[in-house]
GUKE-345853 format. One record per residue (C-alpha): x negated, y negated, z negated; residue number from 0; residue in three letters. Coordinates in pm, 1 decimal. Layout:
// residues N
pt X = X	Y = Y	Z = Z	k = NUM	r = ala
...
This chain:
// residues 185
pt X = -1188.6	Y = 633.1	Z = -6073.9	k = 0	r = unk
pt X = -832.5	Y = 679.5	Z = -6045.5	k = 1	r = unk
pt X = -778.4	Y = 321.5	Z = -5865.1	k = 2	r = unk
pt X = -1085.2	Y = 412.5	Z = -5613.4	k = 3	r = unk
pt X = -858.0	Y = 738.4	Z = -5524.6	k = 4	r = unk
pt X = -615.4	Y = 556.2	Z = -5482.1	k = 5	r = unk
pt X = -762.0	Y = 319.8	Z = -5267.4	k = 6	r = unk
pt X = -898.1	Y = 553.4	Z = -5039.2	k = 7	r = unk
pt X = -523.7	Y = 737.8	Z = -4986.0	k = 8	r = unk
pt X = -394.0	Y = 385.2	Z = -4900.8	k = 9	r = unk
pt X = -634.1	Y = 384.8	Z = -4662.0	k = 10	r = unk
pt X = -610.6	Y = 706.7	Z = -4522.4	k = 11	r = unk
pt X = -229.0	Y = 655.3	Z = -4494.1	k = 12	r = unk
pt X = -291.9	Y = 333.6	Z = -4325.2	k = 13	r = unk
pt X = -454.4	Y = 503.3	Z = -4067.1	k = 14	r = unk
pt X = -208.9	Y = 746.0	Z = -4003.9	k = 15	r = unk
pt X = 20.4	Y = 496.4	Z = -3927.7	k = 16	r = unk
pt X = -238.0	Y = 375.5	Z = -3699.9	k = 17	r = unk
pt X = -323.7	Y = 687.8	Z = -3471.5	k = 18	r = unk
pt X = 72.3	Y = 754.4	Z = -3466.1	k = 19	r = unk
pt X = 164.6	Y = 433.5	Z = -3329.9	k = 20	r = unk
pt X = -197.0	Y = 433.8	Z = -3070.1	k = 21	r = unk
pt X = -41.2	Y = 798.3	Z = -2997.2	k = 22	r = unk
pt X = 267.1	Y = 623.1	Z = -2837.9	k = 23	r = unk
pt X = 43.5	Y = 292.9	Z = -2689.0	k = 24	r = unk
pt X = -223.2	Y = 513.7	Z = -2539.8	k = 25	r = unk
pt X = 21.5	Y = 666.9	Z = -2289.4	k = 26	r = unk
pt X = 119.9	Y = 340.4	Z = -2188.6	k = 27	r = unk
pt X = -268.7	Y = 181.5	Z = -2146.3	k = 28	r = unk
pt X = -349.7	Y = 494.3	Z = -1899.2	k = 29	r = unk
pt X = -21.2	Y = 398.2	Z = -1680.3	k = 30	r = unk
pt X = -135.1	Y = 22.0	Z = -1666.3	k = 31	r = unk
pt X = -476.7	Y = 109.4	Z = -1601.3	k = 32	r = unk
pt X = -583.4	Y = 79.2	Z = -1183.5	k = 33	r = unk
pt X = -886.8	Y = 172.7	Z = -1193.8	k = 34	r = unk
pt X = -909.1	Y = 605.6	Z = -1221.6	k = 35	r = unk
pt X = -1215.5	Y = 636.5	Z = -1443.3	k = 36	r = unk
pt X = -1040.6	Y = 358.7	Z = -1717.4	k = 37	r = unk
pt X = -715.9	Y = 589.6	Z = -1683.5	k = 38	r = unk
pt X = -906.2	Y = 884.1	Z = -1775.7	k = 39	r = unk
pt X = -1076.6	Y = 734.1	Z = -2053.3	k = 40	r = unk
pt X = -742.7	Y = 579.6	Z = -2191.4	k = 41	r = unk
pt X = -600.6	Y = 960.8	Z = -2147.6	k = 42	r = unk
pt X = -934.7	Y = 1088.2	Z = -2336.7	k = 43	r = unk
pt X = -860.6	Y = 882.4	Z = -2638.9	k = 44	r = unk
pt X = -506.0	Y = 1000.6	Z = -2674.5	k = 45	r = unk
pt X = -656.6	Y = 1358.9	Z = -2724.0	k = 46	r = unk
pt X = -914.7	Y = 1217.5	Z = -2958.1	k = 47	r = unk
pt X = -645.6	Y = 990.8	Z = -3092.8	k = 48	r = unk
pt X = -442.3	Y = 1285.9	Z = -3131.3	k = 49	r = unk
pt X = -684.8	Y = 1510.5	Z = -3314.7	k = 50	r = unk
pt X = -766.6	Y = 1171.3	Z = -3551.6	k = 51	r = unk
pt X = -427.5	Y = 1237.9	Z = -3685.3	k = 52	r = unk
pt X = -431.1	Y = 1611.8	Z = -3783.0	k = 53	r = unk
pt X = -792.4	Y = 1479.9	Z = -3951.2	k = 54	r = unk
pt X = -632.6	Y = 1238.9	Z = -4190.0	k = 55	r = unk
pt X = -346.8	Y = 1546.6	Z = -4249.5	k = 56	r = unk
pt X = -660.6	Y = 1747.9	Z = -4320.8	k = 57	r = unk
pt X = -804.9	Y = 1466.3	Z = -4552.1	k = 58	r = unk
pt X = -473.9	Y = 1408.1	Z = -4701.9	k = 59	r = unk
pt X = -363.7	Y = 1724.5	Z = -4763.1	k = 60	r = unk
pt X = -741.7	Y = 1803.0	Z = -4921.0	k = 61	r = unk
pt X = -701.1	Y = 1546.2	Z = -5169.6	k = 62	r = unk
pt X = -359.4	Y = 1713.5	Z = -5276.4	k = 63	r = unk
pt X = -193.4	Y = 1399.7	Z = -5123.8	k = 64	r = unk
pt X = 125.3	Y = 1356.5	Z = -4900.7	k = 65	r = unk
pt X = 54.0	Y = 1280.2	Z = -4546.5	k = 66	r = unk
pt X = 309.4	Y = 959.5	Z = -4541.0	k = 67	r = unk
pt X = 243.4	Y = 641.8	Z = -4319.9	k = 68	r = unk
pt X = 189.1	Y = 333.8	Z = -4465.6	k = 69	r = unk
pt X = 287.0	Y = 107.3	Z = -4256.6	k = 70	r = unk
pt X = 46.6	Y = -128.0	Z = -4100.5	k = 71	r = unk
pt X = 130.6	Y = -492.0	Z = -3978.8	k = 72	r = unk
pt X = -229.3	Y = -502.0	Z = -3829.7	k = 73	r = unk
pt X = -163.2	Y = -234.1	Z = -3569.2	k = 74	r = unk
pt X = 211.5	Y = -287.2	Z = -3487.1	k = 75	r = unk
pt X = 65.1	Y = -664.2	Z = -3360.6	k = 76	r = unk
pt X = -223.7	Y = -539.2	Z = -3171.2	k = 77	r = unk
pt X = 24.6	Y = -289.2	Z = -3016.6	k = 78	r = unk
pt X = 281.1	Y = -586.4	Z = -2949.3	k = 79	r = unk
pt X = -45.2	Y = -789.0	Z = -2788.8	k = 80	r = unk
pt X = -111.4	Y = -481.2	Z = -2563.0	k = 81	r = unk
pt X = 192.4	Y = -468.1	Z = -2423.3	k = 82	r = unk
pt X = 247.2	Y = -855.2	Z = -2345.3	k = 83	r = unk
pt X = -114.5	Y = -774.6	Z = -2158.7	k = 84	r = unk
pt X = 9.7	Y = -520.8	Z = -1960.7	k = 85	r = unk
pt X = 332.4	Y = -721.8	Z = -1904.1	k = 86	r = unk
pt X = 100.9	Y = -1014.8	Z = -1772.1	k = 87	r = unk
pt X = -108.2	Y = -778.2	Z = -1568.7	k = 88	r = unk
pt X = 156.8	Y = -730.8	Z = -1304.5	k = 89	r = unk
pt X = 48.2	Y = -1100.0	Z = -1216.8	k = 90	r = unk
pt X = -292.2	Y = -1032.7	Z = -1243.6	k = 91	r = unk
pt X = -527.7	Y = -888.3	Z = -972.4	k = 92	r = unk
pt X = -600.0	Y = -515.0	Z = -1040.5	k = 93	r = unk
pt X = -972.5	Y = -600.2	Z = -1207.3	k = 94	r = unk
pt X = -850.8	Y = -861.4	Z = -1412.3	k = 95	r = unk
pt X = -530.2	Y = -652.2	Z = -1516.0	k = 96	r = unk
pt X = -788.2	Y = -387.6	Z = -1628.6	k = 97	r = unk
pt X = -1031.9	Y = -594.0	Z = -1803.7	k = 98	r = unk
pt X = -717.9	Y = -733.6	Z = -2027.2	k = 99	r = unk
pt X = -652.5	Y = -386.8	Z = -2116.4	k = 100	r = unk
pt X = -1006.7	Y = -312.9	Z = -2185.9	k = 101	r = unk
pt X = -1011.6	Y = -610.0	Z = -2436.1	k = 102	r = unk
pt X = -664.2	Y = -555.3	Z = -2559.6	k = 103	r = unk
pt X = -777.0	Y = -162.2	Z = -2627.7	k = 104	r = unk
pt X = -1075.9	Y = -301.4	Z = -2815.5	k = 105	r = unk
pt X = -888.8	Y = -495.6	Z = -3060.4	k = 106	r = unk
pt X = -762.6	Y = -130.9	Z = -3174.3	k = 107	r = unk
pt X = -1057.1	Y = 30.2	Z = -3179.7	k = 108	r = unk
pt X = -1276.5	Y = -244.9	Z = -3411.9	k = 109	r = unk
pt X = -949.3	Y = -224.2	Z = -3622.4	k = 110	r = unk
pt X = -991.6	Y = 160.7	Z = -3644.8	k = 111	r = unk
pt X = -1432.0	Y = 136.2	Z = -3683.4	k = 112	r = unk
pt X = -1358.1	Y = -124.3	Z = -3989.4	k = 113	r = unk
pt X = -1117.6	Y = 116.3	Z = -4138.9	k = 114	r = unk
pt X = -1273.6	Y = 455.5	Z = -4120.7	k = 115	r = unk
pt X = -1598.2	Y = 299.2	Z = -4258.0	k = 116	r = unk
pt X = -1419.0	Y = 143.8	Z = -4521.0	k = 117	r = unk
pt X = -1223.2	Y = 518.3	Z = -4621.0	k = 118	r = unk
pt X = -1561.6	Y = 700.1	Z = -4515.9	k = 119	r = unk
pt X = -1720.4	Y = 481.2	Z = -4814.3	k = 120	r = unk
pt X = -1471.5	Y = 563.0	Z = -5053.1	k = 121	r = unk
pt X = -1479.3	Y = 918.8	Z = -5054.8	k = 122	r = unk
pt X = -1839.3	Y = 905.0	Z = -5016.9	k = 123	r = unk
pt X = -1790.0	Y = 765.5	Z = -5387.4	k = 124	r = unk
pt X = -1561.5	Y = 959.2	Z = -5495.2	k = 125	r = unk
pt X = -1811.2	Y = 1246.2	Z = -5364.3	k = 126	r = unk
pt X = -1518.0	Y = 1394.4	Z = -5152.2	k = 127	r = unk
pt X = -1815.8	Y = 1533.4	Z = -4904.4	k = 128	r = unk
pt X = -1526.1	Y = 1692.7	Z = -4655.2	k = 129	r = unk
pt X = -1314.2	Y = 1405.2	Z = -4641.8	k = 130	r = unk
pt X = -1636.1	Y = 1162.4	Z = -4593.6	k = 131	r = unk
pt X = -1719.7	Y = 1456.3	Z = -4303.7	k = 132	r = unk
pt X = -1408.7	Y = 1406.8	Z = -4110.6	k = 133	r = unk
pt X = -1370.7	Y = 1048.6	Z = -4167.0	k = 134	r = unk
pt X = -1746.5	Y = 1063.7	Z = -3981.4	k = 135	r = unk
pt X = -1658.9	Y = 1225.8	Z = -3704.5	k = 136	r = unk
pt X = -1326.5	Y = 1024.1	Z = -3648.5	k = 137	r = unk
pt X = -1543.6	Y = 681.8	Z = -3703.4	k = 138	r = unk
pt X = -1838.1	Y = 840.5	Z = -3423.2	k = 139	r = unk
pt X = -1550.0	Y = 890.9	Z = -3164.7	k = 140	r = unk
pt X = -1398.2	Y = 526.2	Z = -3235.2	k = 141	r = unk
pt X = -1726.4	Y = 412.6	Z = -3171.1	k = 142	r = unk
pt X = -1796.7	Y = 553.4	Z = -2867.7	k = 143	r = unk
pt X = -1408.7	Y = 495.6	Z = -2742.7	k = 144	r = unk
pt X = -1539.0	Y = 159.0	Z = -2775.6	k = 145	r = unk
pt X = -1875.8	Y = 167.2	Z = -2617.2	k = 146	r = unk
pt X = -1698.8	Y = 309.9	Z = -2347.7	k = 147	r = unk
pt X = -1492.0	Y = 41.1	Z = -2308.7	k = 148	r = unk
pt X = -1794.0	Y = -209.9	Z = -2304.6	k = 149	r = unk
pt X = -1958.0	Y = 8.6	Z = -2044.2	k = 150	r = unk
pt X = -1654.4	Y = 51.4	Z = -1817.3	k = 151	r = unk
pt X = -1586.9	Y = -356.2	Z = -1852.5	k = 152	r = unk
pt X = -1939.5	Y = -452.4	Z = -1707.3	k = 153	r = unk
pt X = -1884.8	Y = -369.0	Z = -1338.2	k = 154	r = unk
pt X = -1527.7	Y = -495.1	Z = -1352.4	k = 155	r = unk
pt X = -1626.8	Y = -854.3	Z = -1467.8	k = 156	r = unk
pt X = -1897.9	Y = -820.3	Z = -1164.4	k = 157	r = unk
pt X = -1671.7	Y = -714.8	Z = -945.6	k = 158	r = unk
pt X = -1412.3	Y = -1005.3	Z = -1075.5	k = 159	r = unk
pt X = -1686.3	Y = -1269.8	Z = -1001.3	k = 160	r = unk
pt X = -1802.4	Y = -1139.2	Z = -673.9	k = 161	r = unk
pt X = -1378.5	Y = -1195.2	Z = -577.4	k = 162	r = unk
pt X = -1344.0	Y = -1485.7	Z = -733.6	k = 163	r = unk
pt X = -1648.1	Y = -1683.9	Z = -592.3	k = 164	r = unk
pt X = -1603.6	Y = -1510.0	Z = -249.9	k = 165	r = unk
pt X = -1837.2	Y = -1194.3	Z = -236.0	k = 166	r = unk
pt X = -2161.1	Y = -1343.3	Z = -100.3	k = 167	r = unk
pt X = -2304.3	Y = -1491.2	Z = -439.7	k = 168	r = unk
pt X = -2653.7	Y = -1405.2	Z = -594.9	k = 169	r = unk
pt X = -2448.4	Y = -1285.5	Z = -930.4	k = 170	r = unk
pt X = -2829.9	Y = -1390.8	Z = -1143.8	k = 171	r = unk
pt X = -2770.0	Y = -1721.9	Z = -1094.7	k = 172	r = unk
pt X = -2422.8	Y = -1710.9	Z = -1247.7	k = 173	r = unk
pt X = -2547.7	Y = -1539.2	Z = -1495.1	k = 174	r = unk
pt X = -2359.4	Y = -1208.7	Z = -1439.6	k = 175	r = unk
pt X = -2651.5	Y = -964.3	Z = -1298.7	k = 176	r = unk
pt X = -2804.1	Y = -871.5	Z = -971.1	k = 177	r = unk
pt X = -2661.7	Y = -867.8	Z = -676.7	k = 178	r = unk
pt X = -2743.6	Y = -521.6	Z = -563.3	k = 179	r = unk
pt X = -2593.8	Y = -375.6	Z = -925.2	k = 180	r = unk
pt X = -2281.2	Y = -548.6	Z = -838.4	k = 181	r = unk
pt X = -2209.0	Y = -417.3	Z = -493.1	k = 182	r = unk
pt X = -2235.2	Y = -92.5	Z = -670.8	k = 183	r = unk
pt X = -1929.3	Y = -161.9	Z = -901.2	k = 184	r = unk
């Protein structure tokens, strides 16, 4: 099982270098943000995002393993992609500024949910129960960074319709929802 270990510190280091370089992006999302409650949640994750890092130490340093980076290309171009989006969002309407970020912060976070499940597997096999543990907890806060984003997108891409197709539309018959849950957004 040596080449499963080592598989799973790969990993782990991968996603080191991951949370450090979403450490430094995260700041960034929460200044583009306009709207107050997708600020917040950007400036949420970065303590979550935060903590995610001293986990993998913990994992790491639990598996007698040095708590180095590996670098990963996968990250440093979803980074690159966020900030072109929040480049582009200065020419954007405030909604549609936001609901780039919310898709450009998603890219991140499936990249993070494919990862930790992958790593969680592994030291399930390798019947590292603690490492599996934190690796858990990590993966439930990615996923529910992410259905947080889903949730918080909804009543932007009603409220980017309603402007868009001038404010009096039934939003059902576009296909978008009804037009009282709208007004609400």
């Amino acid at each position: 099982m040596p080449e499963l270990k080592e598989l799973l510190v790969e990993q782990l280091q991968d996603l080191l270098h991951v949370e450090t370089q979403l450490t430094g992006a995260l700041p960034k999302m929460a200044e583009a943000a306009h709207n107050p409650k997708l600020r917040e949640a950007f400036e949420k994750h970065l303590g979550q995002t935060e903590m995610h890092v001293e986990r993998l130490k913990q994992a790491l340093s639990s598996m007698n393993e040095r708590s180095e980076p590996k670098p990963c290309q996968a990250i440093v171009g979803l980074i690159e992609d966020a900030r072109k989006v929040i480049q582009e969002g200065a020419n954007r309407s405030p909604v549609a500024a936001d609901l780039a970020c919310i898709g450009a912060a998603q890219k991140a976070e499936h990249l993070e949910i494919a990862a930790y499940g992958t790593a969680r597997t592994l030291a399930r096999q390798l019947g590292l129960v603690n490492v599996a543990t934190l690796l858990s907890h990590t993966l439930g806060e990615e996923e529910g960074a992410d259905h947080i984003l889903t949730m918080m997108s909804k009543p932007l891409v009603q409220q980017l319709t309603l402007d868009e197709l001038g404010g009096d539309v039934d939003l059902e018959t576009v296909g978008v929802g009804s037009k009282s849950r709208s007004r609400r957004a």
